[in-house]
N, CA and C atoms as a LAMMPS dump frame, in Angstrom:
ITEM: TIMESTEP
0
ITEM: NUMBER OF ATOMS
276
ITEM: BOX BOUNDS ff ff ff
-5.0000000000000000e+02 5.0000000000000000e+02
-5.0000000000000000e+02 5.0000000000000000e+02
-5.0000000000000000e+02 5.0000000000000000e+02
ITEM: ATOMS id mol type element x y z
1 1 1 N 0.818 -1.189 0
2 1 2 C 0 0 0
3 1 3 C 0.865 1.258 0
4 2 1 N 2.052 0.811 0.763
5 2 2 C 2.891 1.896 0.63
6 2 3 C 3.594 2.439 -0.603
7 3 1 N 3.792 1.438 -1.562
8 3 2 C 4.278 2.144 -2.563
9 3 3 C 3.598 2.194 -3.558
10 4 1 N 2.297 2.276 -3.487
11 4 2 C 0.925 2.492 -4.161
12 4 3 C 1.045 4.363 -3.744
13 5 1 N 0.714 4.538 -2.998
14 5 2 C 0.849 5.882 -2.203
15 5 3 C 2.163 6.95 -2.765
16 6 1 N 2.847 6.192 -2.605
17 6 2 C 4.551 6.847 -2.91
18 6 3 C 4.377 7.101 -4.243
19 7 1 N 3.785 6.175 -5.62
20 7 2 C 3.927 5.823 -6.597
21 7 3 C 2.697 7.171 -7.136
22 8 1 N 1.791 7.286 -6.292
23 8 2 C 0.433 8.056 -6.706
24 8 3 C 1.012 9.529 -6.479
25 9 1 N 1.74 10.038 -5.488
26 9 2 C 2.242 10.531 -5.368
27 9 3 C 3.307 11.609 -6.341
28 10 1 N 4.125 10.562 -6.575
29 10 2 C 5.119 10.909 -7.949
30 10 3 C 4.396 11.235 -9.079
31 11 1 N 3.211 10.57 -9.385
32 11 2 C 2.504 11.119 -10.651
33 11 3 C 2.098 11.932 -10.002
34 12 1 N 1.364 12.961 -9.501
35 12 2 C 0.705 13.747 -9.11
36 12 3 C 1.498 14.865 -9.276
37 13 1 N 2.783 14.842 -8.655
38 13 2 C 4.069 15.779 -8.783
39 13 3 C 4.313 15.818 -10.25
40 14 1 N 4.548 15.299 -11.38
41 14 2 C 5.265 15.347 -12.223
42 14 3 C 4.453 15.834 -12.832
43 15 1 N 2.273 15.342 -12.926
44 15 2 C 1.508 16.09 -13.923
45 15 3 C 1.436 17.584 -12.954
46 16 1 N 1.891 17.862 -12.034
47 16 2 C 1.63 19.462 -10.932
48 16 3 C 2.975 20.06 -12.069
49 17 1 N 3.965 19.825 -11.924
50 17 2 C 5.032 20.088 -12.582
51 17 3 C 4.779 19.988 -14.439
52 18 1 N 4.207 19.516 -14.608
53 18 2 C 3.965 19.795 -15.974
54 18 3 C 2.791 21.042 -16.69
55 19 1 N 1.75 20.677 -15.796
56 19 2 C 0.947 22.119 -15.752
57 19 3 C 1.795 23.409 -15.26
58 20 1 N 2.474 23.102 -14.427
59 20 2 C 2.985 24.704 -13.792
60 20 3 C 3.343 25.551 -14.93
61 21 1 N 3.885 25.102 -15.936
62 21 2 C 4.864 25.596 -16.855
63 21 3 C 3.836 25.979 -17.86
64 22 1 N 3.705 27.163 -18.3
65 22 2 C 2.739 27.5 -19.207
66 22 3 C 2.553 26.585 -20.297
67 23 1 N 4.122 26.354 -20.775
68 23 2 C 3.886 25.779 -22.769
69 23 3 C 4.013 24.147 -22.114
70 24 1 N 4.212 24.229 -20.849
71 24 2 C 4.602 22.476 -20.699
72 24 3 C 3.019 21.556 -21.355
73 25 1 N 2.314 21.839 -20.858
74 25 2 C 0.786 21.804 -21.162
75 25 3 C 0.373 21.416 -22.348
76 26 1 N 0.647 22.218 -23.592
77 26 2 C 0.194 22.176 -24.508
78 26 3 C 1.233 21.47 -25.73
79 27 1 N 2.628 21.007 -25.055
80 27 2 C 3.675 20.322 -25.297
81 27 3 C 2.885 18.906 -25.139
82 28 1 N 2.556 18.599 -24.529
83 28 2 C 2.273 17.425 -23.857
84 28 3 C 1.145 16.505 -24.862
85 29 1 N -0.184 17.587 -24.626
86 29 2 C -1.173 17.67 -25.427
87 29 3 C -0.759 17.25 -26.942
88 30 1 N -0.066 18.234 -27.755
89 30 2 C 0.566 18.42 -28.606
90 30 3 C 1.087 17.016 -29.231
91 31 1 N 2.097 16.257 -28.155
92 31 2 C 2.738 15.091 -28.442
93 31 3 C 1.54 13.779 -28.316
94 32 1 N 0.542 13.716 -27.427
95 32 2 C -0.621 12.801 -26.788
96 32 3 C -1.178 12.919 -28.414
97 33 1 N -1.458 13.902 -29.101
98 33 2 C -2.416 13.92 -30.323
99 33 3 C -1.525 13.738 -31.518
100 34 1 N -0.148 13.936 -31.47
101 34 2 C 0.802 13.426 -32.872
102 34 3 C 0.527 11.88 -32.561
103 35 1 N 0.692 11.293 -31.357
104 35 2 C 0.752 9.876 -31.015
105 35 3 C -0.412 9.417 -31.734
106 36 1 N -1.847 9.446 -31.26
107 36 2 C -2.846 9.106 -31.628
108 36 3 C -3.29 9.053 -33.182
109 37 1 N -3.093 10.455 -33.843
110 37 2 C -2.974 10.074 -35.257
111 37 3 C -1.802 8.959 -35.809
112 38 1 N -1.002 9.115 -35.111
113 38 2 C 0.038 7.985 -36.343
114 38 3 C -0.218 6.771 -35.971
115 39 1 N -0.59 6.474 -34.648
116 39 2 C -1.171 5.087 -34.536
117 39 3 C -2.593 4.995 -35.411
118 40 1 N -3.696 5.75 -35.652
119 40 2 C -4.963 5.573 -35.942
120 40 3 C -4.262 5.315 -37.391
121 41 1 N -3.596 6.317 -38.161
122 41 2 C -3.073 6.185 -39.509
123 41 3 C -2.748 5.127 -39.759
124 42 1 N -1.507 4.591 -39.382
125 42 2 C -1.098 3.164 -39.32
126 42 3 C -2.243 1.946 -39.019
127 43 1 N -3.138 2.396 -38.311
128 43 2 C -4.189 0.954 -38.374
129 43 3 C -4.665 0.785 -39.573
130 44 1 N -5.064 2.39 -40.089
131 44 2 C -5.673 2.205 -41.227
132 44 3 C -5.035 1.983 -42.517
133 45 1 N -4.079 1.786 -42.414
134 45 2 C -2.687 1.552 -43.92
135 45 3 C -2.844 0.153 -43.816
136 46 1 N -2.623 -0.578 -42.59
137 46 2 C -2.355 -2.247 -42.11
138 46 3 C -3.72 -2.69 -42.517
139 47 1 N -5.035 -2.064 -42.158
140 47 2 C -6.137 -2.92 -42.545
141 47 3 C -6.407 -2.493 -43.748
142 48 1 N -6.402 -1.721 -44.654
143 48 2 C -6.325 -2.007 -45.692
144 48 3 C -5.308 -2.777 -46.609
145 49 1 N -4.081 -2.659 -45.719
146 49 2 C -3.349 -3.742 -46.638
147 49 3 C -3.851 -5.06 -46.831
148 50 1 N -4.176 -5.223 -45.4
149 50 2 C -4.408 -6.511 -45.419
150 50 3 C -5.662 -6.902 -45.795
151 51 1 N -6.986 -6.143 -46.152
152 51 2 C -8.034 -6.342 -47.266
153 51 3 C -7.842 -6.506 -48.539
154 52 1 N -6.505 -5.402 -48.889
155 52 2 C -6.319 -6.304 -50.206
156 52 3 C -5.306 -7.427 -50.174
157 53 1 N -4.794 -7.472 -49.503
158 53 2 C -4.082 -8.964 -49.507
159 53 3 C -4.47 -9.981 -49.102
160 54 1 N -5.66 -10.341 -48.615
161 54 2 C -6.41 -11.022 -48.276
162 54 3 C -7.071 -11.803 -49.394
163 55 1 N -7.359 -10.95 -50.698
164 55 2 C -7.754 -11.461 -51.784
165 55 3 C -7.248 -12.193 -52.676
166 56 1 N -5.573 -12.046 -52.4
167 56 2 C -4.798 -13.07 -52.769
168 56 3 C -4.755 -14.43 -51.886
169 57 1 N -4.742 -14.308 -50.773
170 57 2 C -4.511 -15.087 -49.712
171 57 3 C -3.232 -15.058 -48.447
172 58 1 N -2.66 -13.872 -48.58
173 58 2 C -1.919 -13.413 -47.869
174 58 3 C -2.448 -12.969 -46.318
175 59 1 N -2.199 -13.615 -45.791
176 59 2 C -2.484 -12.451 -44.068
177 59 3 C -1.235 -11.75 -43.619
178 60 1 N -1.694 -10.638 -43.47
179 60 2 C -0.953 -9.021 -43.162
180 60 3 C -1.362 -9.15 -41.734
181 61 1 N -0.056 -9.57 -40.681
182 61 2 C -0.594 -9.138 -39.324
183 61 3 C -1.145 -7.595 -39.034
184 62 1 N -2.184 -7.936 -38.101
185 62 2 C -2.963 -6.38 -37.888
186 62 3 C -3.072 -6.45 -35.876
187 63 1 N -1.577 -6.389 -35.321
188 63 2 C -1.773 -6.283 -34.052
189 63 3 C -1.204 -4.999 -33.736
190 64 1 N -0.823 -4.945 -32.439
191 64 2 C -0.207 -3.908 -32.234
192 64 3 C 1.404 -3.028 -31.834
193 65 1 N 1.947 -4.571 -32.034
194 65 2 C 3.526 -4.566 -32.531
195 65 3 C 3.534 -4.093 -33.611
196 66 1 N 2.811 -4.694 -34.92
197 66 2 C 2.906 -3.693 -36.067
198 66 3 C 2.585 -2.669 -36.314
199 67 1 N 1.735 -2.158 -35.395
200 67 2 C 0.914 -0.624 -35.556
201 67 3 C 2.05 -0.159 -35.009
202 68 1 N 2.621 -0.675 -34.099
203 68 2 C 3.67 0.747 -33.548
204 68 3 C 4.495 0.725 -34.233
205 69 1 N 5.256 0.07 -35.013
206 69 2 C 6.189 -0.389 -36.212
207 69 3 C 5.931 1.049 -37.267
208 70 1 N 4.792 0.414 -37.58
209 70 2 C 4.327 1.691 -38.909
210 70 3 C 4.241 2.874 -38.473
211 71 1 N 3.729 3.016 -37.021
212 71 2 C 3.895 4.466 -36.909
213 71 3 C 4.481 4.817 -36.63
214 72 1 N 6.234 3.898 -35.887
215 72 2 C 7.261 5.018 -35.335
216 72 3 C 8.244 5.17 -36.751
217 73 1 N 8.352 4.291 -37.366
218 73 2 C 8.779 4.261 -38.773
219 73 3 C 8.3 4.761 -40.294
220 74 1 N 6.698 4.481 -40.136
221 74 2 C 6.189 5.309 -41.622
222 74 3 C 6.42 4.343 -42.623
223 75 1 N 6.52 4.768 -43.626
224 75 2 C 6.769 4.196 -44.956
225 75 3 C 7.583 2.905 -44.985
226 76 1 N 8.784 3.056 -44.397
227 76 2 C 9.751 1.896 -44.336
228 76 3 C 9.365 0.875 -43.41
229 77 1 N 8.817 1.234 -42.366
230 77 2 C 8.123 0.283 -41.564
231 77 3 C 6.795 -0.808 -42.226
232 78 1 N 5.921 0.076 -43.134
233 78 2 C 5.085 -0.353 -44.031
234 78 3 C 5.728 -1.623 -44.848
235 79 1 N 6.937 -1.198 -45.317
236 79 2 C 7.691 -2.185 -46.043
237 79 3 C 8.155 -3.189 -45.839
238 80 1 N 8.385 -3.147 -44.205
239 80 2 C 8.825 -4.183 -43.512
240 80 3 C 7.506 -4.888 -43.296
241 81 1 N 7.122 -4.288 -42.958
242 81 2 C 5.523 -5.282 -42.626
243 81 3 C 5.311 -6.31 -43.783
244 82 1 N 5.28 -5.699 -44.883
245 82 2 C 5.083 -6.703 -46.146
246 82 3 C 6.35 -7.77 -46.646
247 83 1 N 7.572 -7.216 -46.399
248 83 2 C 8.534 -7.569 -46.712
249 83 3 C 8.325 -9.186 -45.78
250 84 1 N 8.315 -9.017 -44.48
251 84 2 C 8.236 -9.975 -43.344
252 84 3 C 7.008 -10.843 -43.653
253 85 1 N 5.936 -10.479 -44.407
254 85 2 C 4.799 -11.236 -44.717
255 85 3 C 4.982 -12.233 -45.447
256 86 1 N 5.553 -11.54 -46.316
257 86 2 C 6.02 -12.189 -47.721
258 86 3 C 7.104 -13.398 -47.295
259 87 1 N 7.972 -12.804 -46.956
260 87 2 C 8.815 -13.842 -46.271
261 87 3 C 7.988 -15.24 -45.525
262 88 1 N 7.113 -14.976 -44.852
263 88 2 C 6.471 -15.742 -44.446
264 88 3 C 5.456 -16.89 -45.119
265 89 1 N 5.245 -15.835 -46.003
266 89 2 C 4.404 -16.582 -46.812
267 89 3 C 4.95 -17.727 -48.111
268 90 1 N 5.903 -17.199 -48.51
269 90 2 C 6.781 -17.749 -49.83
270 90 3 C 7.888 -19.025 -48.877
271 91 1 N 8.133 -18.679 -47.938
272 91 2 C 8.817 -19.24 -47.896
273 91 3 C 8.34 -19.997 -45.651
274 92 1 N 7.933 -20.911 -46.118
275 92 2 C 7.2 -21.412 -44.664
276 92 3 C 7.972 -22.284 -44.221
């Protein structure tokens, strides 16, 4: 319980300390909503990949190791995703 307390604590301090600061705030915000789009983006690149690859017979993993893949990477990450599929697939 005690370091439930200690632990509740420290967050409490660090979001007090992050509000204090005028731009800290909207820094924060700022980064919370770049996050959210590139993950939402990336779901939606992966499930459509994998709708159309599906029609071949390919499965395009759609978890969330790959979502973070595509979105901390982008394009090249995309590539890997398929690259690694493919691999998988051609060669079992």
């Amino acid at each position: 319980m005690a370091k439930l307390i200690i632990s509740l604590i420290g967050v409490l301090f660090i979001c007090y300390w992050i509000i204090r600061r005028p731009k800290g705030i909207r820094k924060v915000l700022e980064l919370f909503s770049n996050v959210a789009f590139r993950i939402t983006l990336s779901f939606c690149v992966l499930y459509a990949l994998s709708y159309g690859a599906g029609y071949l017979g390919i499965w395009v993993p759609l978890n969330f190791a790959s979502i973070l893949i595509v979105a901390l990477l982008g394009i090249p990450g995309v590539l890997l995703i398929v690259c690694l599929t493919g691999f998988n697939y051609f060669f079992p």
